[in-house]
N, CA, C and O atoms as a MOPAC input file, in Angstrom:
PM7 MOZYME 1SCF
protein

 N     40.37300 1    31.13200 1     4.53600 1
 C     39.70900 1    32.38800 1     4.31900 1
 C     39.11500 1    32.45700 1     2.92700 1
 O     37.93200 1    32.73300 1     2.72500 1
 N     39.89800 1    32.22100 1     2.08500 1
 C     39.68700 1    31.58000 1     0.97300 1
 C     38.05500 1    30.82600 1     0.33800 1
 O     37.55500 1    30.95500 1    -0.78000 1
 N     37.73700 1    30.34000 1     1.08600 1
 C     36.92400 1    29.23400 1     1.35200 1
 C     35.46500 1    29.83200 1     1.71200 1
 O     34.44500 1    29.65400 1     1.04800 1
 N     35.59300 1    30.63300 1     2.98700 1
 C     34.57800 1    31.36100 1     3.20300 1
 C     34.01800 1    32.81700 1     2.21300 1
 O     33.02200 1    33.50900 1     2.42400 1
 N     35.01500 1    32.95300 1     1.14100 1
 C     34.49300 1    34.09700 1     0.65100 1
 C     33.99800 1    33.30000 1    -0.85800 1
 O     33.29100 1    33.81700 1    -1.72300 1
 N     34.48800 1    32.14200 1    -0.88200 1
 C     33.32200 1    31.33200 1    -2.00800 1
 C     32.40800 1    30.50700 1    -1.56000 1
 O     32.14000 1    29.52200 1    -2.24800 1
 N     31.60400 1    30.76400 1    -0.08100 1
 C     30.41600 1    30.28700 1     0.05800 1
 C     29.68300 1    31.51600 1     0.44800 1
 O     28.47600 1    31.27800 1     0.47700 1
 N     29.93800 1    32.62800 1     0.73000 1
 C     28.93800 1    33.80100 1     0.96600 1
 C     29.13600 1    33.88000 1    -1.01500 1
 O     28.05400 1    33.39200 1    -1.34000 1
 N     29.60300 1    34.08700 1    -1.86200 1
 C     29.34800 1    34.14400 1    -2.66500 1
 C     28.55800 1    33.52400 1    -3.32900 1
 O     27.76700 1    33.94300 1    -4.17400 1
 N     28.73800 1    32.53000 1    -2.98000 1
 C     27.99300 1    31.74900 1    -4.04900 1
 C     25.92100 1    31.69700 1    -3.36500 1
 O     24.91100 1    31.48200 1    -4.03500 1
 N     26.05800 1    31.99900 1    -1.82100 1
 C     24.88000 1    32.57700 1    -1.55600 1
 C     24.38400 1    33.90400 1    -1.79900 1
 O     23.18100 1    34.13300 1    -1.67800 1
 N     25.14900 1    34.73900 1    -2.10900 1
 C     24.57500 1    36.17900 1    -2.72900 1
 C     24.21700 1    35.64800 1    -4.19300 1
 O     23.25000 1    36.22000 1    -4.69600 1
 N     24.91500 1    34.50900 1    -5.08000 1
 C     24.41900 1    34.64100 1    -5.86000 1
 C     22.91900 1    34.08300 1    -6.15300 1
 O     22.17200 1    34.47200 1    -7.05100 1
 N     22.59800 1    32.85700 1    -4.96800 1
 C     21.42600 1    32.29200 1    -5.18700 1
 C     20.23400 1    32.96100 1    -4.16200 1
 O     19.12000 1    32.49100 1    -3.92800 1
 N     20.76000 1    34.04300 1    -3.70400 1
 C     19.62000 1    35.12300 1    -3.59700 1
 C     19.45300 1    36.34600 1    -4.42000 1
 O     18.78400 1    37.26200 1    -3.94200 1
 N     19.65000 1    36.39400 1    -4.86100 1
 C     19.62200 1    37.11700 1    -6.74800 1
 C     18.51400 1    36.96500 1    -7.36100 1
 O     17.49900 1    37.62800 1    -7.57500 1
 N     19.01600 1    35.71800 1    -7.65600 1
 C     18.34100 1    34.56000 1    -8.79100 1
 C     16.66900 1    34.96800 1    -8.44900 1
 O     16.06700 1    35.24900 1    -7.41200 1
 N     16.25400 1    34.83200 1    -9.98400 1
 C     14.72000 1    34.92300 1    -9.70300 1
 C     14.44600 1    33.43700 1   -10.95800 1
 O     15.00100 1    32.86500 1   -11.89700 1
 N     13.28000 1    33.40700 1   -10.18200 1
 C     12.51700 1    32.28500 1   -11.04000 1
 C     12.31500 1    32.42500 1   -12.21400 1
 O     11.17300 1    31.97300 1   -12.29100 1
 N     12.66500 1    32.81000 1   -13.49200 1
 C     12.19200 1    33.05400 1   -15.41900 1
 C     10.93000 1    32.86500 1   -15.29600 1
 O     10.06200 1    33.71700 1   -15.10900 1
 N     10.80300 1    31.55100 1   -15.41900 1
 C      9.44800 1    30.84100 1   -15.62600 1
 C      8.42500 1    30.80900 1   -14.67200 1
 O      8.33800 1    30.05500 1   -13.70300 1
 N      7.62400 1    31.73500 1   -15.04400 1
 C      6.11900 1    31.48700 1   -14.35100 1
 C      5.48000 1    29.90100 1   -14.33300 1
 O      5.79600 1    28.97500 1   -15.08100 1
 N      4.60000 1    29.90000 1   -13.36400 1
 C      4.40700 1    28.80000 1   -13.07600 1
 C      2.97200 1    28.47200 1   -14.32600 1
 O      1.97800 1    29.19800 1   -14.32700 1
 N      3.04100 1    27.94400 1   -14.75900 1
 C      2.57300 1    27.44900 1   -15.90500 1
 C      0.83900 1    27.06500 1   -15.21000 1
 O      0.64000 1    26.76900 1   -14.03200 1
 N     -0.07400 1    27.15400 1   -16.11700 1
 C     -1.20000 1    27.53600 1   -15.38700 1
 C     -2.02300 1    26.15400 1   -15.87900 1
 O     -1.85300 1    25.73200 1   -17.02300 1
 N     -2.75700 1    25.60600 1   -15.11500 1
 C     -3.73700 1    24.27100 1   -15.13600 1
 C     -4.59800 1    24.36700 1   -15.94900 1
 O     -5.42000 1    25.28000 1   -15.88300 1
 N     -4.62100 1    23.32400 1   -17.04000 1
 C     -6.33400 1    23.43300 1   -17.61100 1
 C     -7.42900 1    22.98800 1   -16.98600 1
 O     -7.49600 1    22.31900 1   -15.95500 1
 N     -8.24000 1    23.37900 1   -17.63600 1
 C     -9.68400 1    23.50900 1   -16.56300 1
 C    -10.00200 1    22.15900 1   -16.29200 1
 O     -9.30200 1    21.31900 1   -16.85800 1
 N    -11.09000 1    21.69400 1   -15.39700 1
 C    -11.26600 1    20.54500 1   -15.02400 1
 C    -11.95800 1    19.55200 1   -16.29700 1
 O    -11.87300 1    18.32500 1   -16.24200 1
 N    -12.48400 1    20.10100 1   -17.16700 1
 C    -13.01300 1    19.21100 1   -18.21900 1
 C    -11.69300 1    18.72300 1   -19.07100 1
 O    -11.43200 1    17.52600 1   -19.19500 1
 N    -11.02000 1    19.59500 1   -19.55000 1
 C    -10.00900 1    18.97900 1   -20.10000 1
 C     -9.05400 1    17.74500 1   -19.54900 1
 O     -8.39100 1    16.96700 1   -20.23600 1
 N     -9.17400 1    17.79000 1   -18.14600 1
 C     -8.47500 1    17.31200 1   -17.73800 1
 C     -8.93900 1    15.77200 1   -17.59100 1
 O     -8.24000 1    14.76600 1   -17.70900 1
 N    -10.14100 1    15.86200 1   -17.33800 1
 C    -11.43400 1    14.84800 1   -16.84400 1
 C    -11.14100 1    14.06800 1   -18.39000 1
 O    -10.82300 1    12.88100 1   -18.45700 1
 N    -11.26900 1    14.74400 1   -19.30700 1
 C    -11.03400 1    13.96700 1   -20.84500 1
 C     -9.71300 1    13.38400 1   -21.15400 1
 O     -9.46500 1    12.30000 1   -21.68200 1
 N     -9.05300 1    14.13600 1   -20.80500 1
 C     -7.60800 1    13.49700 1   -20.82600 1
 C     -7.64200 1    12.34400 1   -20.16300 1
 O     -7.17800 1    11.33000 1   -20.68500 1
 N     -8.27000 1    12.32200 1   -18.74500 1
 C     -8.07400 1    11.30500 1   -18.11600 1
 C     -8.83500 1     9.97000 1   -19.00500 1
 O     -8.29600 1     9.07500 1   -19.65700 1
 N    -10.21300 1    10.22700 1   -18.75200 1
 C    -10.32600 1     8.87000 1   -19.97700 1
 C     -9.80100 1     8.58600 1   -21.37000 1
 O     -9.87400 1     7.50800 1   -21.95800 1
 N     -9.24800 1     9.74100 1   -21.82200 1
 C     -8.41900 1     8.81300 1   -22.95600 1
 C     -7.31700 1     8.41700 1   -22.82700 1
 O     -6.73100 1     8.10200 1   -23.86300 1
 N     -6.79700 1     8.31400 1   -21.88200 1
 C     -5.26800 1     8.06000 1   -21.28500 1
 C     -5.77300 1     6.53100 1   -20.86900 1
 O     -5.02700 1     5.62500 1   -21.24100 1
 N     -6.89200 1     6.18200 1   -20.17900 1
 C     -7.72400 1     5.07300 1   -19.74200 1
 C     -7.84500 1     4.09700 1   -20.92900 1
 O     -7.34100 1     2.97400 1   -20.92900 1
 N     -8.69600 1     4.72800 1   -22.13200 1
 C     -9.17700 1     4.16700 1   -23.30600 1
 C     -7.71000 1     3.79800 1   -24.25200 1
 O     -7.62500 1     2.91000 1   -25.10100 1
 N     -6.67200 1     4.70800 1   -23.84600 1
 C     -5.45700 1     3.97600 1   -24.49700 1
 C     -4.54400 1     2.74600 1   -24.01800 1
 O     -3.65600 1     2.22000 1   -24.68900 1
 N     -4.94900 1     2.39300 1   -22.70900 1
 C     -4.44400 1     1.63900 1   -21.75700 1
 C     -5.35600 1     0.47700 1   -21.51700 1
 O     -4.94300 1    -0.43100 1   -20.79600 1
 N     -6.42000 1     0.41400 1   -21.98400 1
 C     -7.19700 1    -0.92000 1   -22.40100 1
 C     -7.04200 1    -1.15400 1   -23.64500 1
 O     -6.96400 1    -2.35800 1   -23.88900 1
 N     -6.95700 1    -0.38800 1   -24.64500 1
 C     -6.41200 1    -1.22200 1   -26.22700 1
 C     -4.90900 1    -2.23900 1   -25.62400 1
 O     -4.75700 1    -3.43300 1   -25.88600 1
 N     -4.12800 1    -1.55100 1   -24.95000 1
 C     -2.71600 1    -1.94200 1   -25.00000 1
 C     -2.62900 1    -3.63900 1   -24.30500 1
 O     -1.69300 1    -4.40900 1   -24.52100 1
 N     -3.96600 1    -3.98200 1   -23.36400 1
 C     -4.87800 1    -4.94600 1   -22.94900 1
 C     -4.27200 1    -6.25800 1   -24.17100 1
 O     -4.40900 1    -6.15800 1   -25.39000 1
 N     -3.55200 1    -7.52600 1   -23.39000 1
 C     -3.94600 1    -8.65100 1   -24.27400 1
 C     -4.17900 1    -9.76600 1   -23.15000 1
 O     -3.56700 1    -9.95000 1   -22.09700 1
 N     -5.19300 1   -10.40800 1   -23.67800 1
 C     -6.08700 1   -11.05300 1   -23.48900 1
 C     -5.85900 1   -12.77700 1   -23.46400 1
 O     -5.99900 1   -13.46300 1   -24.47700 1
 N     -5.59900 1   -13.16100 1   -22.53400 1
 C     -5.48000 1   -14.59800 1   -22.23200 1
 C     -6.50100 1   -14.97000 1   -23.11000 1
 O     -7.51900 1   -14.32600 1   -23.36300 1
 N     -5.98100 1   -16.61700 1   -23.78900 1
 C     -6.69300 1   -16.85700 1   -25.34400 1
 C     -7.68300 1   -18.13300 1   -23.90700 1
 O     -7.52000 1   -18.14800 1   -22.68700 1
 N     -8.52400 1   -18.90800 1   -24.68300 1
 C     -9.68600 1   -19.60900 1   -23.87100 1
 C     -8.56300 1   -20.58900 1   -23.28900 1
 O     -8.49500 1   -20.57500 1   -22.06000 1
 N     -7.56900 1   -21.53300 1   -24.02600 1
 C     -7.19000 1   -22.23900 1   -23.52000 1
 C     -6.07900 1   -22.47200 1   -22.37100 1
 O     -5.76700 1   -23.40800 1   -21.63500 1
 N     -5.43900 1   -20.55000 1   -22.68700 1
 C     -4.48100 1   -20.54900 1   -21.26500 1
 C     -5.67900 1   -20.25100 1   -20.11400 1
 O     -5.29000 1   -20.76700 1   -19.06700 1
 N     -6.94700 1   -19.63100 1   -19.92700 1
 C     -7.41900 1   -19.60500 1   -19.20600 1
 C     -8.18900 1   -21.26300 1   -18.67900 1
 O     -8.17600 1   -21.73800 1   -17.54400 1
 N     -8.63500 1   -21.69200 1   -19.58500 1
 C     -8.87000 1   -23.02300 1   -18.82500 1
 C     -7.72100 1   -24.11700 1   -18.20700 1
 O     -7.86100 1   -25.08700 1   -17.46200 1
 N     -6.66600 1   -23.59300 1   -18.77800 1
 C     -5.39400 1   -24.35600 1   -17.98800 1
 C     -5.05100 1   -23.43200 1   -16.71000 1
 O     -5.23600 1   -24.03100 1   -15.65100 1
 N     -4.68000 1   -22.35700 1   -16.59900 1
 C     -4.87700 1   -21.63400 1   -15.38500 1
 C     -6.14400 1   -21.91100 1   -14.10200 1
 O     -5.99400 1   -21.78800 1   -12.88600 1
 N     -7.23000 1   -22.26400 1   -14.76200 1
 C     -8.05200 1   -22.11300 1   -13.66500 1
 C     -8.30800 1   -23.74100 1   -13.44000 1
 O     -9.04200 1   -24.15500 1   -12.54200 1
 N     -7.72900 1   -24.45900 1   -14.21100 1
 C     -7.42700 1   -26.24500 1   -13.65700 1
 C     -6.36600 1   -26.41800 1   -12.87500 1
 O     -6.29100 1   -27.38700 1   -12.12000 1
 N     -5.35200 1   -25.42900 1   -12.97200 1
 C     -3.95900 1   -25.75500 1   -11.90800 1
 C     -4.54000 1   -24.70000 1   -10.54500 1
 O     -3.98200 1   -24.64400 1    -9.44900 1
 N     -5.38100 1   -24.17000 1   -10.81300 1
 C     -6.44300 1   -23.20800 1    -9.32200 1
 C     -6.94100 1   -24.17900 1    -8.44400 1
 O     -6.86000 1   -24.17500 1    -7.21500 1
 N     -7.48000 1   -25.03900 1    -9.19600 1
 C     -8.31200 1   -26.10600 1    -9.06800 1
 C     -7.78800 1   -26.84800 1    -8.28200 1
 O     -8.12500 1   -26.97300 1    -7.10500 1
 N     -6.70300 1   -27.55500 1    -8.96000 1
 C     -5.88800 1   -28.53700 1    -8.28800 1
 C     -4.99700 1   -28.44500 1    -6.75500 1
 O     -4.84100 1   -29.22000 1    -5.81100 1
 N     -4.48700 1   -26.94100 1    -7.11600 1
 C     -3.69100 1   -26.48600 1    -5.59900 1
 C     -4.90600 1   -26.44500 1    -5.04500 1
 O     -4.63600 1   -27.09800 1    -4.03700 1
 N     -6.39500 1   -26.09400 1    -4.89300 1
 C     -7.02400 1   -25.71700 1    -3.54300 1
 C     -7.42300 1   -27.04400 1    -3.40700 1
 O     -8.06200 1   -27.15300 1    -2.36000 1
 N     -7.28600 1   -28.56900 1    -4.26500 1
 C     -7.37000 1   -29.60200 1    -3.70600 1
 C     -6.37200 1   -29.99200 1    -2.94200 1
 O     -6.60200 1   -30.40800 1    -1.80600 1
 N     -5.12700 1   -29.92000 1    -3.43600 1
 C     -3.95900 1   -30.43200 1    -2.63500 1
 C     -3.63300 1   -29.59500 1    -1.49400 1
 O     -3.17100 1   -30.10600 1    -0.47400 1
 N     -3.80800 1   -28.53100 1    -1.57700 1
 C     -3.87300 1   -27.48900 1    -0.13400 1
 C     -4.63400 1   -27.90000 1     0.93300 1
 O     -4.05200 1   -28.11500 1     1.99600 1
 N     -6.47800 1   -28.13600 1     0.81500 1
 C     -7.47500 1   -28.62600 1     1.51800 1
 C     -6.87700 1   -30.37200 1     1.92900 1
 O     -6.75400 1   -30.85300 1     3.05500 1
 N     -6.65800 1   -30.87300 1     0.91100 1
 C     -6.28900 1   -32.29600 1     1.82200 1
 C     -4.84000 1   -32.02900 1     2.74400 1
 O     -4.67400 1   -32.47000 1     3.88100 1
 N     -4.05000 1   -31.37600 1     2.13600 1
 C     -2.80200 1   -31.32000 1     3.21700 1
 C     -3.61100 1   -30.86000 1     4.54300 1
 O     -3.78500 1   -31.58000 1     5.52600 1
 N     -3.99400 1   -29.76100 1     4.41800 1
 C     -5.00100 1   -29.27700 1     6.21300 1
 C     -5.40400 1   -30.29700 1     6.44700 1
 O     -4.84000 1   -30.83200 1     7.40200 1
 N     -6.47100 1   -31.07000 1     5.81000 1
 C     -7.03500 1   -32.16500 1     6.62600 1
 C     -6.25300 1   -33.33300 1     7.06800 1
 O     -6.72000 1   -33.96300 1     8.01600 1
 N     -4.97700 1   -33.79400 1     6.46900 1
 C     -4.74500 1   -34.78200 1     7.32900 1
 C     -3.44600 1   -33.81600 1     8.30900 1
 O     -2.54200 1   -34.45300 1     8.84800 1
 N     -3.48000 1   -32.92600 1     8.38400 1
 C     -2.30400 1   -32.06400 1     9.35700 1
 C     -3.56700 1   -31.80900 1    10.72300 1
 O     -3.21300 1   -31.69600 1    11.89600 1
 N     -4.95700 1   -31.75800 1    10.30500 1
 C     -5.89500 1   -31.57700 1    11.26400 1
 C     -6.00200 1   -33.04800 1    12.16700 1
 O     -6.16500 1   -33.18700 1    13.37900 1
 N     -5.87200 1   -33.90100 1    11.27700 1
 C     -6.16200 1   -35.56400 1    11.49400 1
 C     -5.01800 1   -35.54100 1    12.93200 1
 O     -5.31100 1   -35.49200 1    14.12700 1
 N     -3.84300 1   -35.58700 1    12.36600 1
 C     -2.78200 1   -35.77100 1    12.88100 1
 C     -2.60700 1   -35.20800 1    14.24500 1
 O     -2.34000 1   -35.93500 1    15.20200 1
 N     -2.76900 1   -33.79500 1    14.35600 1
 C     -2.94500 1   -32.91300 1    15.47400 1
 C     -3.78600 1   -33.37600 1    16.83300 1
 O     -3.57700 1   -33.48900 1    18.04000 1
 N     -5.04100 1   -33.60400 1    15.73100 1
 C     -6.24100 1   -34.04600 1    16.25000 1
 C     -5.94500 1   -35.28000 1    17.64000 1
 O     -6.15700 1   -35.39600 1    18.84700 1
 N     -5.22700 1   -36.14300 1    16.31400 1
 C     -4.49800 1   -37.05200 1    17.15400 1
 C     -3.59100 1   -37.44000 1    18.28700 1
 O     -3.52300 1   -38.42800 1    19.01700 1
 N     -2.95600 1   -36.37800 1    18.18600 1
 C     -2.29600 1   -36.27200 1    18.99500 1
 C     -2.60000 1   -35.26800 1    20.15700 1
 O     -1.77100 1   -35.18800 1    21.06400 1
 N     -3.67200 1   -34.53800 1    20.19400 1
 C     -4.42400 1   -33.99000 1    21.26400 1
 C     -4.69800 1   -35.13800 1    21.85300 1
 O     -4.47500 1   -35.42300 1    23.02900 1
 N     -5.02600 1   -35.58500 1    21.30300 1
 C     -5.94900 1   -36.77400 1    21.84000 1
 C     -5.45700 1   -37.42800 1    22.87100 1
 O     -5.77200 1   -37.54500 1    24.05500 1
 N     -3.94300 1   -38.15900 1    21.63400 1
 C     -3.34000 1   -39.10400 1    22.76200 1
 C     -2.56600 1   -38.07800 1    24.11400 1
 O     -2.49600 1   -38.48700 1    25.27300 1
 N     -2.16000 1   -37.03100 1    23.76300 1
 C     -1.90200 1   -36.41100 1    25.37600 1
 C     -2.79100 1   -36.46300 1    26.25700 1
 O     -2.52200 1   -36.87300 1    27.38700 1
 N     -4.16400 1   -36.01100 1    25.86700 1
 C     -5.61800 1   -35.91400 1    26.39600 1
 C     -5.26700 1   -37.23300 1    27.59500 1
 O     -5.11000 1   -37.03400 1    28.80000 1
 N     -5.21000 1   -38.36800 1    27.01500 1
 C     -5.60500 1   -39.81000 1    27.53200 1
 C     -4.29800 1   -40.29000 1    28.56600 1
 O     -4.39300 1   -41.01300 1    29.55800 1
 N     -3.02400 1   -39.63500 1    27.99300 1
 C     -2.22300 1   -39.97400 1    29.28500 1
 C     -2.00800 1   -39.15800 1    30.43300 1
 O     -1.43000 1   -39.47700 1    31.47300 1
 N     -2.50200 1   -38.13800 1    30.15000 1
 C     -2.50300 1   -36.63800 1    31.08400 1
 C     -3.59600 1   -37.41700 1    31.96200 1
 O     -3.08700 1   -37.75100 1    33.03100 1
 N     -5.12600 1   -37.86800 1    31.83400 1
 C     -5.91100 1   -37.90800 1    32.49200 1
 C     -5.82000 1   -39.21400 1    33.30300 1
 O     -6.66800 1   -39.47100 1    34.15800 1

């Protein structure tokens, strides 16, 4: 009994309660529009910049996987190929 008279309580108390704080009001769309690009313009300074030579080592190991990638397909094509084939020839 106990129990039930500290949960109606404690709901009378949170229908009471009023909000203090008004809801705080938006600035206008220009301000906001400005804020936004300098929030932008602070987030490209913060920008660092791969120096020339990690980028030419990055785009030589690019290089290299889409060679070793392209030849793995081609001889996995070879192979396949092949072996279409030879089913092809004992099937028929």
């Amino acid at each position: 009994m106990n129990l039930m008279a500290d949960t109606t309580e404690k709901k009378a108390v949170k229908k009471t309660e009023k909000p203090s704080a008004k809801k705080a009001k938006k600035p206008n769309l220009f301000k906001r529009i400005g804020k936004w690009f300098r929030d932008i313009f602070n987030e490209i300074k913060k920008i660092t910049w791969p120096t020339m030579r990690q980028t030419l080592k990055n785009t030589l190991i690019v290089i290299v996987m889409v060679l070793v990638v392209g030849v793995y397909i081609w001889v996995l094509d070879l192979l396949l190929g092949y072996g279409i084939s030879l089913l092809r020839s004992l099937v028929a």
